[in-house]
Each structure stands twice: as C-alpha cells, then as structure tokens.
Chimera marker file (.cmm) of the C-alpha trace (Angstrom):
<marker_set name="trace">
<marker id="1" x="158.371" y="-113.626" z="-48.624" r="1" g="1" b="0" radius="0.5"/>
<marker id="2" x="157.775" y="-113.938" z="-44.938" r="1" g="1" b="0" radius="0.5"/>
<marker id="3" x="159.547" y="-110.844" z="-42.715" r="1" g="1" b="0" radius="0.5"/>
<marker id="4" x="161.240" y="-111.501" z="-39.691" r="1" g="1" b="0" radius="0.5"/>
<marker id="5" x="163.871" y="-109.518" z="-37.274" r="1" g="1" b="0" radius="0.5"/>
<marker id="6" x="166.839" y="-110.783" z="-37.319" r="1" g="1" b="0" radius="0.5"/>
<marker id="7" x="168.718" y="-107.717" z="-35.273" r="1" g="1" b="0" radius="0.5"/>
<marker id="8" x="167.634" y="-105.203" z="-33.226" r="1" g="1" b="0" radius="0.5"/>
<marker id="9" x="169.011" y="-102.415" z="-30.728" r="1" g="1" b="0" radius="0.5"/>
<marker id="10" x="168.489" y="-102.241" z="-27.136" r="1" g="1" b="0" radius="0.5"/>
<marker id="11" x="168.944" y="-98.930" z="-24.880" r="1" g="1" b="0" radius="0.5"/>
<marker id="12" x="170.146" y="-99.624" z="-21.302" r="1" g="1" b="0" radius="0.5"/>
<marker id="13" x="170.625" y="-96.894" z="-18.586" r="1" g="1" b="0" radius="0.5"/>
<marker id="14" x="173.592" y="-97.658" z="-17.524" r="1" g="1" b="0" radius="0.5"/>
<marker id="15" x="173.099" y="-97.422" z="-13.723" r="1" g="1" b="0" radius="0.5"/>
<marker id="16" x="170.200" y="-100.425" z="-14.467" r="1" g="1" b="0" radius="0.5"/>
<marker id="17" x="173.178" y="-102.786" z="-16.763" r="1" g="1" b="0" radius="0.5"/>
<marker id="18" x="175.174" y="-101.703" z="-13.803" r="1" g="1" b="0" radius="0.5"/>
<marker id="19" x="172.829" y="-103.156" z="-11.150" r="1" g="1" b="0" radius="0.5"/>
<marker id="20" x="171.540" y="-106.197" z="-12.849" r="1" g="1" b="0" radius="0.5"/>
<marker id="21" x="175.285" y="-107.056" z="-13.352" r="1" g="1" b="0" radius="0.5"/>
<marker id="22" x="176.098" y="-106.604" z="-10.056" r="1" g="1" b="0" radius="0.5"/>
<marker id="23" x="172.890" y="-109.219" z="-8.970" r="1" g="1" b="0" radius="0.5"/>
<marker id="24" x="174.816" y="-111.748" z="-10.907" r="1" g="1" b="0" radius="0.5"/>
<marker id="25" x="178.085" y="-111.349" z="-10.174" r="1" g="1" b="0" radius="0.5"/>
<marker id="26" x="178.431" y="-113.128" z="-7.573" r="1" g="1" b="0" radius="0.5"/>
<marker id="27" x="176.284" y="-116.515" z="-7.865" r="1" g="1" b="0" radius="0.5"/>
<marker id="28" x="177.696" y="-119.152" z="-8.036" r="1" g="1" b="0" radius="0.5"/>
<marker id="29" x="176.747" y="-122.688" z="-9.901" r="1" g="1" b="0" radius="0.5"/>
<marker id="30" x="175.872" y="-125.497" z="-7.456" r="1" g="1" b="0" radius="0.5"/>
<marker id="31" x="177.195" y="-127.734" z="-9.533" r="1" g="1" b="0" radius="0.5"/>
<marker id="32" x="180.477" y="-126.567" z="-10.375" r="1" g="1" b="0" radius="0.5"/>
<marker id="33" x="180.965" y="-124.249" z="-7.276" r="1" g="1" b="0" radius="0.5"/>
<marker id="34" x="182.152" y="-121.986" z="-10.105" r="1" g="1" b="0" radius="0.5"/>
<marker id="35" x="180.597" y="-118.487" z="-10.699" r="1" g="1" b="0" radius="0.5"/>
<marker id="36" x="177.416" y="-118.437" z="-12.978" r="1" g="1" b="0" radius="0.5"/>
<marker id="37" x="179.662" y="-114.716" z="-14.632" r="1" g="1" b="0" radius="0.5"/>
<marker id="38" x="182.391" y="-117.459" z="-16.002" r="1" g="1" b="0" radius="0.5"/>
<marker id="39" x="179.715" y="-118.920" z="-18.576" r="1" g="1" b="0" radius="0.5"/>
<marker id="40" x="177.655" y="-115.749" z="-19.101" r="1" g="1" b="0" radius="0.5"/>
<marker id="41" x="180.216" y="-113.308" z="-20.313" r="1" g="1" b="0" radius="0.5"/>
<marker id="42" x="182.226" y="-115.698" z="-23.073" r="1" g="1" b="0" radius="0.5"/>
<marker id="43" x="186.174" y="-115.217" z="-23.166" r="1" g="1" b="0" radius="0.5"/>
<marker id="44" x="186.223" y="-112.505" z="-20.495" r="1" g="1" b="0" radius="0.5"/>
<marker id="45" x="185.368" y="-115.155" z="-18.199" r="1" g="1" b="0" radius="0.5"/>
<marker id="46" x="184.012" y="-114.103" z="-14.244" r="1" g="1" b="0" radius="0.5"/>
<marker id="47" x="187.320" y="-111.679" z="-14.030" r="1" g="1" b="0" radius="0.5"/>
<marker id="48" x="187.453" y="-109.258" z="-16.753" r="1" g="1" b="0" radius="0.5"/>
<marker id="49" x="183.733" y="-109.733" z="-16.793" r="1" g="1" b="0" radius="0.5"/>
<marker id="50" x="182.312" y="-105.800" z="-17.136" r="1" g="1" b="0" radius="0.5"/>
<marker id="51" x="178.227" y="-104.928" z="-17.726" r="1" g="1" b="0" radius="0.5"/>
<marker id="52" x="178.614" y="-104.049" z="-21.540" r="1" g="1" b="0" radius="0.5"/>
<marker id="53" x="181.073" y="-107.089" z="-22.352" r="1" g="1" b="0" radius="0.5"/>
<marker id="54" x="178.061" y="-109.696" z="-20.344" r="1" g="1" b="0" radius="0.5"/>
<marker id="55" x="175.263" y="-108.115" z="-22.010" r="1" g="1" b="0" radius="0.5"/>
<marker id="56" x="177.236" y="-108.063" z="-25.441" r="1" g="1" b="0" radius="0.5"/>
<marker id="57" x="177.851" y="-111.796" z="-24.715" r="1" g="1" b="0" radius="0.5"/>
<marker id="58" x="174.547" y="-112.561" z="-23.780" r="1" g="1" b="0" radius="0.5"/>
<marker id="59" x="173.241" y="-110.566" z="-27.079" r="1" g="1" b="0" radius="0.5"/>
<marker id="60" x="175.578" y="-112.274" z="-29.346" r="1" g="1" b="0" radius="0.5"/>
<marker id="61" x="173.805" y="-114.499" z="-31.977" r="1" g="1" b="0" radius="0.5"/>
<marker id="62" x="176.888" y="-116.973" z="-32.567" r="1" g="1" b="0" radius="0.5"/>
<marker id="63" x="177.409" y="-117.840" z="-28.616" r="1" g="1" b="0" radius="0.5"/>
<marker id="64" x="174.476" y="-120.696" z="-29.393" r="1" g="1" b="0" radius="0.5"/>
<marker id="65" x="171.783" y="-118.925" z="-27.010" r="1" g="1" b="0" radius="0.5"/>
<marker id="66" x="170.898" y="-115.577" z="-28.408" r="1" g="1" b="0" radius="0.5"/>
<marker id="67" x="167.766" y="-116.390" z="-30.878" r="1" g="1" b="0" radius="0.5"/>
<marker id="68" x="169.227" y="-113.122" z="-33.084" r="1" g="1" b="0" radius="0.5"/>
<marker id="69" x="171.617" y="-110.531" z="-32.819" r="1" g="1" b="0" radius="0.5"/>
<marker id="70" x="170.907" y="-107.937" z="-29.698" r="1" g="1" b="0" radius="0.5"/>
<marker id="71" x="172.999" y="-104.665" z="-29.540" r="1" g="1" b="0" radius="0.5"/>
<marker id="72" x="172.792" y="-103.168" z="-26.278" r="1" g="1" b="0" radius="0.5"/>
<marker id="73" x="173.650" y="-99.664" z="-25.844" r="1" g="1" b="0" radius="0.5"/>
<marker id="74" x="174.414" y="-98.323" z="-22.611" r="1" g="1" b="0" radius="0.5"/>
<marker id="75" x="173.084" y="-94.580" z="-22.479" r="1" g="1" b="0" radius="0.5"/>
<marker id="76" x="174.393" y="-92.459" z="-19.616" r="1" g="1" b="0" radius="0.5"/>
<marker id="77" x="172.213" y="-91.771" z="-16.568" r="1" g="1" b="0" radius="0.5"/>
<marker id="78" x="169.525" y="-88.900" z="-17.655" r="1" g="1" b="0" radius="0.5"/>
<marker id="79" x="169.599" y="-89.358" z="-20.999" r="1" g="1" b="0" radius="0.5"/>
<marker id="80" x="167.633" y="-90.741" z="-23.621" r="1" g="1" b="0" radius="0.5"/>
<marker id="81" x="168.090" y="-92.402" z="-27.137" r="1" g="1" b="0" radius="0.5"/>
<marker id="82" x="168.668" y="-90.389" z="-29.724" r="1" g="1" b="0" radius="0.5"/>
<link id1="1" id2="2" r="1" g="1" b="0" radius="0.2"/>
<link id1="2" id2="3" r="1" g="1" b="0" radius="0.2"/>
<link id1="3" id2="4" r="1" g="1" b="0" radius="0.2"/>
<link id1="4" id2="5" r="1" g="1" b="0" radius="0.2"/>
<link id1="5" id2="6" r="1" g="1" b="0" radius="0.2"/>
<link id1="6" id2="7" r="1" g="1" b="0" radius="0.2"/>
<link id1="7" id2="8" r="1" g="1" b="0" radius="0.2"/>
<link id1="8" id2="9" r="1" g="1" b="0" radius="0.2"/>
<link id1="9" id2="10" r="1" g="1" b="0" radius="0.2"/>
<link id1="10" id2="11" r="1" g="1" b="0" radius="0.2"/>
<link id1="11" id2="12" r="1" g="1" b="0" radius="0.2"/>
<link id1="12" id2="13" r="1" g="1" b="0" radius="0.2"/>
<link id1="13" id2="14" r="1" g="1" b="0" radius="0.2"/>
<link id1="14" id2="15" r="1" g="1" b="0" radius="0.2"/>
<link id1="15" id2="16" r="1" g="1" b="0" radius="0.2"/>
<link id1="16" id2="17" r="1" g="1" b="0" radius="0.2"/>
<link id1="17" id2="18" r="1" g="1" b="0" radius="0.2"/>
<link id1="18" id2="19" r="1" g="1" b="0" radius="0.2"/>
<link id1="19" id2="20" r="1" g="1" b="0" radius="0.2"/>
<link id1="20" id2="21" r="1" g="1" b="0" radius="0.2"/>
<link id1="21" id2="22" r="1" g="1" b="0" radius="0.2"/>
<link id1="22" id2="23" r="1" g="1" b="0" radius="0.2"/>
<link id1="23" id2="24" r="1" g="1" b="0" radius="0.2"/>
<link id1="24" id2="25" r="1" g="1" b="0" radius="0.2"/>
<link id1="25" id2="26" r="1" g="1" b="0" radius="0.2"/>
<link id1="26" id2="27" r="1" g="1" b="0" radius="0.2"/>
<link id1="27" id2="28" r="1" g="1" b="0" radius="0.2"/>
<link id1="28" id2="29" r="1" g="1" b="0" radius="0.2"/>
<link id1="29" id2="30" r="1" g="1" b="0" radius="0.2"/>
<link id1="30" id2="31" r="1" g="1" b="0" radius="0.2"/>
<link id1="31" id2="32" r="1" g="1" b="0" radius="0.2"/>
<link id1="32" id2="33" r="1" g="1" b="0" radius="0.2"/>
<link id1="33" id2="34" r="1" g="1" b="0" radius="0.2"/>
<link id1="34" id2="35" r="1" g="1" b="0" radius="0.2"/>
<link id1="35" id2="36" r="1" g="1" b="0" radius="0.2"/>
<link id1="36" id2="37" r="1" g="1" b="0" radius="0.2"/>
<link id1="37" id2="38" r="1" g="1" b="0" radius="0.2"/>
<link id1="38" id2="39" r="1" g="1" b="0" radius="0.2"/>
<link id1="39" id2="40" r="1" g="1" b="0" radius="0.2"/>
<link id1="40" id2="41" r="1" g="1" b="0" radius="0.2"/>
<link id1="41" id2="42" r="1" g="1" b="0" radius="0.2"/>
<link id1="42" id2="43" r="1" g="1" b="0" radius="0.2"/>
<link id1="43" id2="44" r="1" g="1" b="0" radius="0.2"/>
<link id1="44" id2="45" r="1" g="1" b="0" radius="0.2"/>
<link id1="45" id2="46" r="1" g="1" b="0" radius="0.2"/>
<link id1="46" id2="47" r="1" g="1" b="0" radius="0.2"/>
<link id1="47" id2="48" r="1" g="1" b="0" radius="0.2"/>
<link id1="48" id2="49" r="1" g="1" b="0" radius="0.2"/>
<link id1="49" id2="50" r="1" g="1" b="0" radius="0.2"/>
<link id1="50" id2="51" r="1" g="1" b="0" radius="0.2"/>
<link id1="51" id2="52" r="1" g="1" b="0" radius="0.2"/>
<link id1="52" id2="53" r="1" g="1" b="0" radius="0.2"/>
<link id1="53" id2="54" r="1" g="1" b="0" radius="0.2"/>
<link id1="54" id2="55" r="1" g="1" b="0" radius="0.2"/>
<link id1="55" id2="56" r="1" g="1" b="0" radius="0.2"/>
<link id1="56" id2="57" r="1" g="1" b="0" radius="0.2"/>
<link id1="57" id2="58" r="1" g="1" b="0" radius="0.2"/>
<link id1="58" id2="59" r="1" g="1" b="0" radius="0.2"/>
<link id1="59" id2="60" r="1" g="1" b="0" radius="0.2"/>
<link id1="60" id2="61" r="1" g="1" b="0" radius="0.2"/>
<link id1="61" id2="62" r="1" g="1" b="0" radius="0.2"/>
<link id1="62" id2="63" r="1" g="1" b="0" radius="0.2"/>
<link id1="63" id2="64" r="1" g="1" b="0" radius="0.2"/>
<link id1="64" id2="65" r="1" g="1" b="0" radius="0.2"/>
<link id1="65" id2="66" r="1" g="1" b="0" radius="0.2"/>
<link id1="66" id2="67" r="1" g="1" b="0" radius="0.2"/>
<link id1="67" id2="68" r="1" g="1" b="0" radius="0.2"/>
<link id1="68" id2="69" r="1" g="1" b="0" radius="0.2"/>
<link id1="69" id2="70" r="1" g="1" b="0" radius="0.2"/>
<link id1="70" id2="71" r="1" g="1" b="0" radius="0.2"/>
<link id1="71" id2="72" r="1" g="1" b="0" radius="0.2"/>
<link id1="72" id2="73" r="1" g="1" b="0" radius="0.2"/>
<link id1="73" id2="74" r="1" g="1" b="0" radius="0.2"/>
<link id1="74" id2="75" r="1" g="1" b="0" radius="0.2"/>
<link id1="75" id2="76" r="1" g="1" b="0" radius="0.2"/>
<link id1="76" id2="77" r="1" g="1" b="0" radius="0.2"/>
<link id1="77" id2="78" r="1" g="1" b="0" radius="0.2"/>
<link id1="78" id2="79" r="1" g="1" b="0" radius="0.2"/>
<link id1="79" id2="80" r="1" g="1" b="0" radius="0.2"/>
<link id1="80" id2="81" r="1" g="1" b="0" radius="0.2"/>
<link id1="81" id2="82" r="1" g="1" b="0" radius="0.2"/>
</marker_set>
C-alpha cells in the first residue's frame, strides 16, 4: 500500500496570521467590486472574518480547495510548539 498525508498541523505566530490577514483584508475583487475576505473565510463572510476562522477556512479539506486537511495553530508571540 502506497502512504500518503492526508492531515497535517501547521504552527503560526500569531502576530505573522495577524499580518498576512490584515494584507488581505481589504482587496477587493475587480470583478465583483466585492472583498476577496467574503470568499476566503466561508460562512463568516468579509465581516466576522478573524485570522484563525480564514486560515481554518482556507485549511478546510471539504471547502473544494484545500488538497487535505490543514490545522493551523496560532502560537502566541515568543513561543514555540510544543
């Protein structure tokens, strides 16, 4: 039987989820004039739209993008997994 990974955990500062969600919250689709957040962060939509609840979308293997399950874990500035 062939091996593959089907889930794995990801470790996030928080102050860099915090800052990569901040670069995105504000675009906005050309073609919709709508903000990119609205399709990026599933039922929350652009509004309740928060750094863990994107990158738990984004990592999410039944929203039809994510190629396998991705659990991001925020870790508080300083500190390190584990």
């Amino acid at each position: 039987g062939a091996q593959a990974v089907r889930e794995y955990q990801l470790f996030y500062r928080d102050r860099y989820a915090q800052a990569a969600f901040a670069s995105c919250q504000g675009v906005r689709l050309p073609a919709t004039g709508g903000y990119a957040m609205a399709t990026m962060c599933g039922r929350y939509g652009a509004k309740l739209c928060t750094a863990q609840r994107w990158l738990d979308y984004q990592g999410n293997k039944n929203n039809g993008l994510a190629p396998l399950q991705i659990n991001f874990q925020l870790l508080p500035n300083g500190s390190e997994p584990g």
